[in-house]
C-alpha positions as CSV (number, residue, x, y, z in Angstrom):
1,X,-10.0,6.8,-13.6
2,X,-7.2,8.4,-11.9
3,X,-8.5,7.4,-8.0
4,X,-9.2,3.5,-9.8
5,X,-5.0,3.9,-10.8
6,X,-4.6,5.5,-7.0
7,X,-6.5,2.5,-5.2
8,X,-4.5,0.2,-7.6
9,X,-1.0,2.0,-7.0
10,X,-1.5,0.7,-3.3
11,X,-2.8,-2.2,-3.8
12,X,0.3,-3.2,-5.7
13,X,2.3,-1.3,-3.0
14,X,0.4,-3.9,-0.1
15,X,2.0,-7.2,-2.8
16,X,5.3,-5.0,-3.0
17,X,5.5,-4.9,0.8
18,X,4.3,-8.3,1.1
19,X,7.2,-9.4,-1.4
20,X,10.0,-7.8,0.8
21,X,9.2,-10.4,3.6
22,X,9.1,-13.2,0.9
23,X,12.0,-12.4,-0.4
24,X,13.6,-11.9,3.2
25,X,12.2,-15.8,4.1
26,X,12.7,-17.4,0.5
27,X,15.7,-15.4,-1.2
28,X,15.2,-16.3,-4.5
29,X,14.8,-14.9,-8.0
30,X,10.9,-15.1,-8.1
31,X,10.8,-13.2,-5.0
32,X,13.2,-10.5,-6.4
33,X,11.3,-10.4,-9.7
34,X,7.8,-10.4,-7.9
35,X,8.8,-7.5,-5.4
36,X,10.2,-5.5,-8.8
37,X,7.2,-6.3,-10.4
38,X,5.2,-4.9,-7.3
39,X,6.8,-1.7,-6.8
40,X,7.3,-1.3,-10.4
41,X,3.6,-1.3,-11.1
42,X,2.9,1.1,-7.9
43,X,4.7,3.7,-9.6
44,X,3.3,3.3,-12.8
45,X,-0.2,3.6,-11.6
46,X,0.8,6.0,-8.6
47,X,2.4,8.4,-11.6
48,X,-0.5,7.6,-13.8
49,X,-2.8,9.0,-11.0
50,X,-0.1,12.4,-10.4
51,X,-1.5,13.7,-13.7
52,X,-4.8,14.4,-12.3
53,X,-5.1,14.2,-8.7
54,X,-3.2,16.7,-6.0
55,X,0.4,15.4,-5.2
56,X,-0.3,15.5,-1.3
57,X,-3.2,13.8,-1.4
58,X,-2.7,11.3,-3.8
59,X,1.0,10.1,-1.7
60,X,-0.9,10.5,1.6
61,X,-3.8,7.9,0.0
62,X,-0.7,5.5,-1.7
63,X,1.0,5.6,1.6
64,X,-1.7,4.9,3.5
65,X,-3.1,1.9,1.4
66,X,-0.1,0.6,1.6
67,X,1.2,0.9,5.3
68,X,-2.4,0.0,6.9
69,X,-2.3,-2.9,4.1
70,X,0.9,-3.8,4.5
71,X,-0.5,-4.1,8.5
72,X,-3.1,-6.2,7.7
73,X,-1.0,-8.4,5.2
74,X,1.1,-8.9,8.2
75,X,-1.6,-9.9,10.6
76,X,-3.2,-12.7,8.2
77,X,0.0,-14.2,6.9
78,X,2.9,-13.6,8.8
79,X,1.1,-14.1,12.6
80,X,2.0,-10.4,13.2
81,X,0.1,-9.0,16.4
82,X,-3.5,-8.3,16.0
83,X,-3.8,-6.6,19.3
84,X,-7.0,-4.4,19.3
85,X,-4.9,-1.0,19.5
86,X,-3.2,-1.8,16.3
87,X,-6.3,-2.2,14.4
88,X,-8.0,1.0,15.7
89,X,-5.0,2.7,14.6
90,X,-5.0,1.3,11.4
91,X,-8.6,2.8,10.6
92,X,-7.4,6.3,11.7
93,X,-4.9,6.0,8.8
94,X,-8.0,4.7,6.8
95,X,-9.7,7.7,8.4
96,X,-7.1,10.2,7.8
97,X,-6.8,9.4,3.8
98,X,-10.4,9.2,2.9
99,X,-10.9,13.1,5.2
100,X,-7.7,13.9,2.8
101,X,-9.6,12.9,0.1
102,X,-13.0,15.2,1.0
103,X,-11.0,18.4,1.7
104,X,-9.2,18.0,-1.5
């Protein structure tokens, strides 16, 4: 249950991130409340996942969901670059957090 809450803290990280450009384009109150609500819940379920899993690999697998998603989210609605180089580094981060996640 705890690496379901992990997978869930960055998923909610990626819509918190995505939120700050909303709110950055729109600057309105549903965009404040929906970035809040974003990060708000990433904690919860990133705390909710501290109680079991190893502090160092649980931020590196939070932090990595949510910059290589945050990446992607940029690429498919925001026209951001999707230059070969970027998405090969992108899976290294992938990469990186699921080898954290075998050593741990």
């Amino acid at each position: 249950m705890a690496w379901m809450s992990l997978i869930l803290a960055g998923l909610f990280e990626m819509f918190g991130v995505a939120m700050i450009n909303k709110l950055h384009k729109d600057r309105n109150w549903k965009s404040l409340v929906l970035l809040v609500l974003g990060f708000g819940a990433s904690f919860i379920f990133l705390s909710y996942a501290l109680e079991t899993l190893p502090m160092g690999t649980a931020y590196a697998i939070w932090t990595g969901i949510g910059a290589s998603g945050g990446a992607i989210l940029g690429m498919l609605l925001y026209g951001e670059s999707k230059d070969w180089r970027r998405l090969v580094l992108i899976v290294i981060v992938l990469v990186a957090a699921v080898g954290l996640k075998l050593v741990a």
